[in-house]
Each structure stands twice: as C-alpha cells, then as structure tokens.
N, C-alpha and C positions, 0 to 999 in steps of 0.2 A: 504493500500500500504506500506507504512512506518512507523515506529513509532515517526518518528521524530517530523511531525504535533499534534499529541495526538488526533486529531477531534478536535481542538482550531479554526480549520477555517480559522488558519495561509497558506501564501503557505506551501507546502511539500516541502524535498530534494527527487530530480528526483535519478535515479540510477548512472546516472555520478555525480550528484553533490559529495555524497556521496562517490563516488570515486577519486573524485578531495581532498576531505577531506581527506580520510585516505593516499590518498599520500602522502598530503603537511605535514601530522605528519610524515612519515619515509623518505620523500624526501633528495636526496643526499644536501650537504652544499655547494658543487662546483655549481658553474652556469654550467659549461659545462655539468658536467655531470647528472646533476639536466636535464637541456634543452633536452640530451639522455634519459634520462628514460619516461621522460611525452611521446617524441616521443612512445618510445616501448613499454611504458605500458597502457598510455589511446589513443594512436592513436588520439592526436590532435596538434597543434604546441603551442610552449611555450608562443606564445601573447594569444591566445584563451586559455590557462591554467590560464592564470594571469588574462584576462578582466575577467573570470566566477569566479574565486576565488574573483574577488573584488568582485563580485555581492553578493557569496555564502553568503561570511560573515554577509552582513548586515538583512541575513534572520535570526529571532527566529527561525526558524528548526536546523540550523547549528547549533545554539548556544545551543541549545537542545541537538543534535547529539556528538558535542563534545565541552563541553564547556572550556575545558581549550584551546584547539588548537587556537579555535575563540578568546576569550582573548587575546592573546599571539598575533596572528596576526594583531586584531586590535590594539594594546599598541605599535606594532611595525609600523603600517601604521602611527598613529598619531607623531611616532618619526620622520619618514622620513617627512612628513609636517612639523613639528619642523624645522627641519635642513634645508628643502626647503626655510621654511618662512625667516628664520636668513639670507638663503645666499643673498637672493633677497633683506635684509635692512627692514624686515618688523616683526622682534621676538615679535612684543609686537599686532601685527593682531592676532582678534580675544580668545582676555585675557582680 
C-alpha cells in the first residue's frame, strides 16, 4: 500500500493521513486562512485536521514518511505543554 510501514508490522499512513502530512508542511501560517485551505483542500473541518494530526504524529509511519515535519511538530507540541504547565503554577511537573 504505502511505503511508509516498510512491512515493520507498524500501522501504515492511510491516504489522508499522508495528506494531512504534506499539508501541514506547506500549510498557510495564518489560522484563518490555514482553517480555509484544510476546508478546500482535504474537505474536512479544522478540529478533525488537528485531533488526526495529533494522532498522525505519534505513528513510526509519519515519522518514517516525513521525519523532519514530525520532529518539528512534536518539539512544538511539547513547547505548548511547557507554557500550559508554567501558566497553570506547575513548570517543574513532570522534570
């Protein structure tokens, strides 16, 4: 199906994952119009882009598929945790 798996046994990236991928590398940097394009171009709404994009990442195929992208998202999911934790009074949860 894809090369993403290798026959590792791992899941595979499905055709939209894959697609949700190579968005989120040329995705606009505005939200508005970031939130227009997923509309026009994967035909789904921008919370179903974001809950499968958290999923995507945490698959070895992604990371296979495009490893810098996955990188880059995860280093940025853990910042937004960072700064969640600090505002909440808790910077030192979880160190």
């Amino acid at each position: 199906m894809t090369s993403a798996g290798e026959g590792n046994g791992l899941e595979e990236l499905s055709e939209m994952d894959q697609q949700i991928l190579d968005f989120e590398a040329h995705a606009p940097k505005a939200i508005a119009l970031k939130e227009k394009a997923i509309r026009a171009e994967l035909d789904i709404s921008p919370v179903r882009y974001h809950q499968r994009l958290n999923v995507i990442v945490e698959l070895p195929a992604a990371l296979a598929y495009n490893p810098v992208l996955v990188k880059r998202l995860l280093r940025k999911r853990g910042e937004r945790e960072e700064i969640r934790r600090a505002a909440h009074g808790n910077p030192d949860e979880e160190h």
